[in-house]
C-alpha positions in Angstrom: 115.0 116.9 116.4 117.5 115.4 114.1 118.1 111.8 114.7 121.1 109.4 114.1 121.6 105.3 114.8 124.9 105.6 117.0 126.9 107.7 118.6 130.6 107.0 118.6 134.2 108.1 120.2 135.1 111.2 118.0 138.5 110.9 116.7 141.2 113.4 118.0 141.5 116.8 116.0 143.0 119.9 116.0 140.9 122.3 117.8 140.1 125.7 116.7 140.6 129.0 118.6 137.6 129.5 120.5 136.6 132.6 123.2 137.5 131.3 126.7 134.3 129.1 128.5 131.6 130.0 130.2 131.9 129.2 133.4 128.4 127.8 135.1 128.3 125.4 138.2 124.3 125.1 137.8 121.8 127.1 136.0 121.5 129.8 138.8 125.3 130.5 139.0 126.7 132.2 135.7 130.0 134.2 135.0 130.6 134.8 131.4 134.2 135.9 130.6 135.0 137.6 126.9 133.9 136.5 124.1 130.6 134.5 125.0 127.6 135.7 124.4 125.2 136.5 127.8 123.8 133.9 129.3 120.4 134.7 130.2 117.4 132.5 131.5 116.7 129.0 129.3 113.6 130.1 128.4 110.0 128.7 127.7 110.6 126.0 125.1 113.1 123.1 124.7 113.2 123.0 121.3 115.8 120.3 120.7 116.9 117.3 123.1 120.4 115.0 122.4 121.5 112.6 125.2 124.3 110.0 124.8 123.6 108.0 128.0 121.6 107.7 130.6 123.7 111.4 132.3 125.2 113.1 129.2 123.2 115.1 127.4 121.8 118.4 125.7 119.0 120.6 125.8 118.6 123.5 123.3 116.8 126.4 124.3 116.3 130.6 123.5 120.2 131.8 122.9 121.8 128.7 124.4 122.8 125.3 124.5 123.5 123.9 127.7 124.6 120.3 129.3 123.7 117.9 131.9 126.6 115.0 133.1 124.1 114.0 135.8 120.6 112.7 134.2 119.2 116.8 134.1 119.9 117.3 138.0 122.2 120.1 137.0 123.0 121.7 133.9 125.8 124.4 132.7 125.8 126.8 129.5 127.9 126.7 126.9 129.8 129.7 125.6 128.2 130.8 122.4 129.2 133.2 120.0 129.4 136.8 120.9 126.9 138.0 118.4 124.5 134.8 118.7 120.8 136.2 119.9 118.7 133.8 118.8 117.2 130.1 119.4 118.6 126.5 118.6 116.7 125.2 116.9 118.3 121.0 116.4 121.0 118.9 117.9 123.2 116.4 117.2 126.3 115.0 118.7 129.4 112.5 118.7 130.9 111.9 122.0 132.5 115.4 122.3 131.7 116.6 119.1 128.6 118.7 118.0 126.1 120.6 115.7 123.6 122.8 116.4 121.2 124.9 113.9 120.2 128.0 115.7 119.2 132.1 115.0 116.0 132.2 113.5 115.4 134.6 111.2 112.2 137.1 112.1 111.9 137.9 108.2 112.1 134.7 107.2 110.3 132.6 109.7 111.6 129.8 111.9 114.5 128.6 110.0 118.2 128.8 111.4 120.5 130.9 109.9 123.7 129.4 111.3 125.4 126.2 111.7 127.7 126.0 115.2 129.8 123.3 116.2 131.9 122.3 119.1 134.6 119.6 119.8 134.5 119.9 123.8 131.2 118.8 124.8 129.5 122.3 124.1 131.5 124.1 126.7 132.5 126.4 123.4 130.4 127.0 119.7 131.9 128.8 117.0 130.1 129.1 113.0 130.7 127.1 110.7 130.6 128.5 107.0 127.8 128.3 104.9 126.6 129.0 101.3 124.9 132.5 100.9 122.1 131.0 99.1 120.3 129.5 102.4 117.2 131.1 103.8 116.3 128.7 106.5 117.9 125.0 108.4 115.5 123.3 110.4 117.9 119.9 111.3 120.9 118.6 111.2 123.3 115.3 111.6 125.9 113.0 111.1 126.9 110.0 109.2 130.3 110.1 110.9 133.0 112.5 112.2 133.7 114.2 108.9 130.2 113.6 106.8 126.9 115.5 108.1 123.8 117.0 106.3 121.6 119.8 107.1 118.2 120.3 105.8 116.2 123.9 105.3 115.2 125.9 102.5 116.6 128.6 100.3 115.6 132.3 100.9 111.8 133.3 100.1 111.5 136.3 97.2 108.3 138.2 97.6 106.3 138.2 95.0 107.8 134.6 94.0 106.6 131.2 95.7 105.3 131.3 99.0 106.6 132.5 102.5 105.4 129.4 104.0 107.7 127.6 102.2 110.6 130.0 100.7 111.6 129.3 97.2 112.7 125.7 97.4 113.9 123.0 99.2 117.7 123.1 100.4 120.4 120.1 101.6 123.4 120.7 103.2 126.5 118.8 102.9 130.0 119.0 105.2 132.9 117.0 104.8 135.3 118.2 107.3 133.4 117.9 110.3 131.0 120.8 110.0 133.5 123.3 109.5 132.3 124.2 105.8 129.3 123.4 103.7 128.5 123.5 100.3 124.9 122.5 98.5 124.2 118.7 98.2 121.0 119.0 96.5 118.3 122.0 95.8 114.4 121.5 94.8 112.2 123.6 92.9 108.6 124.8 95.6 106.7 122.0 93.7 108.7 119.4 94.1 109.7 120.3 97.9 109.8 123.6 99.2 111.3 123.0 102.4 112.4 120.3 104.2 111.8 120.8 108.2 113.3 117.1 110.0 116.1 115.0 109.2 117.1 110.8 110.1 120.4 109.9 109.5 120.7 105.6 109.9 124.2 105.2 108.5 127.3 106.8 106.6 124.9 105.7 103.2 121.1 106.0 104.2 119.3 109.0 105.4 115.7 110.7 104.7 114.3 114.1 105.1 110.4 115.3 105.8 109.3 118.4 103.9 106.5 120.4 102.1 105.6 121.3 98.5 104.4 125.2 97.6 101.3 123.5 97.7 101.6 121.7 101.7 101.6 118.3 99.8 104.3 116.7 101.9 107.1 114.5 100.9 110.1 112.5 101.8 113.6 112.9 100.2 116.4 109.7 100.7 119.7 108.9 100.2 121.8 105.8 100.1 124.8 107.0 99.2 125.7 109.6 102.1 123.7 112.6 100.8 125.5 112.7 97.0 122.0 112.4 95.7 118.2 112.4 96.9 115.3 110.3 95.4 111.6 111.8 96.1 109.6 110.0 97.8 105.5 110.5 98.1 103.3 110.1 100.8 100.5 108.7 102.3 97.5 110.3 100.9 95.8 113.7 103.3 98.4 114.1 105.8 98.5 117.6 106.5 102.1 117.9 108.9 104.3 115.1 108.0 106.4 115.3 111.7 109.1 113.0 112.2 110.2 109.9 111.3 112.9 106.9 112.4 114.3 104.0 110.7 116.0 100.9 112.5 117.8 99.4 108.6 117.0 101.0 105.6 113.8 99.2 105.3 111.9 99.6 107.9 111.0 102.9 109.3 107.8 104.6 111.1 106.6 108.4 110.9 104.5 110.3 112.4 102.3 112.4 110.9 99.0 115.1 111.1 95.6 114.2 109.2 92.6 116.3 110.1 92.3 116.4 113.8 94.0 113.1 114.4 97.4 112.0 115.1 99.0 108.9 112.9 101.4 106.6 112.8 102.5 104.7 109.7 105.0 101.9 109.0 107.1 101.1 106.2 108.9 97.7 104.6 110.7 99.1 101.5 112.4 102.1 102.7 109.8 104.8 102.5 108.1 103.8 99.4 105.1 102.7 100.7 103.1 103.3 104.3 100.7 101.5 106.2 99.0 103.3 108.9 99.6 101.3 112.4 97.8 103.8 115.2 95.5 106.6 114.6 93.8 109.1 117.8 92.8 112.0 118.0 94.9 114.8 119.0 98.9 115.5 118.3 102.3 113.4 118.5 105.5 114.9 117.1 108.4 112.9 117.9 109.9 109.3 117.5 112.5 107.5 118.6 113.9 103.8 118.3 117.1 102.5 120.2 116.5 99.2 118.2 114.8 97.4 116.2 112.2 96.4 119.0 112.1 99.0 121.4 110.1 103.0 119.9 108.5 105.7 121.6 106.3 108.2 120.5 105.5 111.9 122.1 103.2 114.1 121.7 99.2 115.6 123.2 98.4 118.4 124.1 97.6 119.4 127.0 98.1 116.0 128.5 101.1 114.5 126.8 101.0 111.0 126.5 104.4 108.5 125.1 103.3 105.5 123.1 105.6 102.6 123.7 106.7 99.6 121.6 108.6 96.8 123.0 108.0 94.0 119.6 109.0 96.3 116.7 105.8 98.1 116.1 103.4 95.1 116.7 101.7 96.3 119.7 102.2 99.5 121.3 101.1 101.3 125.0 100.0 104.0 126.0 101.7 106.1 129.5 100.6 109.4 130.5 103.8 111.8 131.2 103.5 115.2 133.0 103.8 118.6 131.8 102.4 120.3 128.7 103.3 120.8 124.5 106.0 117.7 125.2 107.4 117.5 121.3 111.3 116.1 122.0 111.9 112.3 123.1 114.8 110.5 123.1 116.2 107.2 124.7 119.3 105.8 125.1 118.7 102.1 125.8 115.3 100.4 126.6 114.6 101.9 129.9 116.5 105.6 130.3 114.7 108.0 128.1 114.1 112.0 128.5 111.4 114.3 126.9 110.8 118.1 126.9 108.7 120.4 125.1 107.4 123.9 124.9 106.0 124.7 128.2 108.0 125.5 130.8 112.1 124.9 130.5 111.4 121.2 132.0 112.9 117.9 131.6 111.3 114.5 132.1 113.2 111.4 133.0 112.4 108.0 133.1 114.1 104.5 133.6 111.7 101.8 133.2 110.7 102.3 129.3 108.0 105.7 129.4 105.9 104.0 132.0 106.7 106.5 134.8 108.3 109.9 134.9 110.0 112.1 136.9 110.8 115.9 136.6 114.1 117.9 135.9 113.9 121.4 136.1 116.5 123.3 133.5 115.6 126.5 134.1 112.4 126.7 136.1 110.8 126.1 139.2 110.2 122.5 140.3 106.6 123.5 140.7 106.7 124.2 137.0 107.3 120.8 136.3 104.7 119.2 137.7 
């Protein structure tokens, strides 16, 4: 989900003690020594997707994390913590280093209730420490090594706000590489009472997508590494504001929900102002840029379909991709990209741009797939 410009060589650190690894050749083939938690099936939905090229990547799942170094052909667990049970629910990485929000809370709804980090490629997680006050992350990522933000909500109160969206909006801030995190900036239920996704450009600009008490949505930003948060409104009737990217910190896109239609808007002034650019009807959830000419967008259901920009937004295809419920796309140059969704535990692949696909199993039959 959470999205960042780069991806760099972490720096070396000092690695913490972590339980010995999980040991898994491919999905099928699992010993798990002390200290990880089980290692069960993927299950049904991909919930987050982080590649770095075109054969390293991540896939977040129910209870686990687990890598490909081969495009998706093969894919091995990482060791999680003893005690984790429940989903990932967002990525993000630097070279070895990553961050993962994950356990869902059943009494609170679908927000994570821990951070986990690794500095060896996933092969081990351990918790970071967080504030008590936090009822629910939704995304995460980094400005740098050292500098990352998380986005959620604080816990819901009965008889207060609104389950929906807890008591207020909640942002994260870590200095030392994930390892502790204190509160960069809280919101009141009418101003935002939950953010949900998170864009990260640079070490100065970022912007989170959220909801009011009242589902009006909004959009927070930074330009000064997550210190503080301007409020920003948005276009006028959309009912799910879903994602959004920016290539500078002008010019951005989002994706959004408005009655039974899917839209796509633009922006020249860092988030300010919109302008819708495509509007069908249906669903798309996800967005990515590699540049500033070359975006994709996911989403339909049943048939999924990627929208494709190869002149910054100007023009834009349309490529049918297989599978169902795809909501995760991201490339890492102009032709290798991969998408996944919440059907089946199934990867798609392609290297000419989103015009064709092929299919990766994670953790299901091929015929899955299809």
């Amino acid at each position: 989900m959470s999205s960042t410009s780069t991806s760099t060589r972490a720096s070396t650190t000092t690695r913490d003690t972590v339980p010995s690894p999980t040991t898994v050749s491919t999905v099928t083939t699992t010993t798990t020594a002390g200290g990880c938690a089980p290692v069960g099936r993927f299950g049904p939905y991909v919930l987050d997707l982080h590649f770095l090229d075109a054969a390293t990547g991540w896939a977040a799942g129910t209870s686990t994390i687990r890598r490909t170094r081969d495009g998706g052909a093969t894919w091995a667990a990482g060791c999680m913590p003893e005690d984790f049970r429940g989903g990932v629910m967002a990525l993000d990485f630097r070279s070895e280093r990553g961050w993962a929000v994950g356990e869902p809370d059943p009494q609170q709804g679908l927000g994570g209730r821990s951070i986990l980090r690794t500095t060896d490629g996933g092969d081990h997680w351990v918790r970071a420490k967080l504030p008590p006050e936090i009822g629910g992350l939704s995304d995460i990522a980094f400005l740098d090594d050292d500098h990352g933000l998380a986005v959620g909500r604080v816990p819901y109160v009965e008889g207060q706000h609104g389950h929906q969206t807890g008591d207020g909006a909640v942002i994260l801030r870590s200095a030392d590489g994930g390892r502790t995190w204190a509160v960069a900036a809280r919101f009141e239920p009418d101003v935002a009472g939950g953010f949900g996704r998170l864009f990260v450009l640079d070490e100065h600009h970022a912007w989170a997508l959220g909801q009011t008490r009242g589902n009006t949505q909004v959009m927070a930003a930074t330009t000064d590494g997550g210190a503080t948060w301007a409020r920003h409104g948005l276009p006028e009737g959309i009912r799910d504001a879903r994602d959004t990217v920016f290539v500078d910190e002008h010019r951005g896109w989002l994706v959004a929900h408005m009655e039974n239609d899917a839209v796509l808007y633009s922006t020249a002034d860092g988030g300010a102002n919109w302008t819708q650019q495509q509007r069908a009807y249906g669903s798309w959830w996800d967005l990515h840029f590699t540049d500033d000419r070359h975006g994709w967008v996911i989403g339909g259901d049943p048939a999924p379909v990627v929208l494709a920009t190869r002149d910054g937004g100007a023009t834009w295809a349309t490529f049918r991709v297989p599978g169902q419920s795809l909501t995760s796309i991201i490339f890492t140059d102009s032709d290798h990209g991969f998408a996944a969704g919440q059907q089946g535990a199934c990867l798609y692949a392609t290297s000419d741009g989103g015009v064709t696909w092929a299919s990766r199993p994670i953790d299901a039959r091929p015929e899955h797939c299809a």
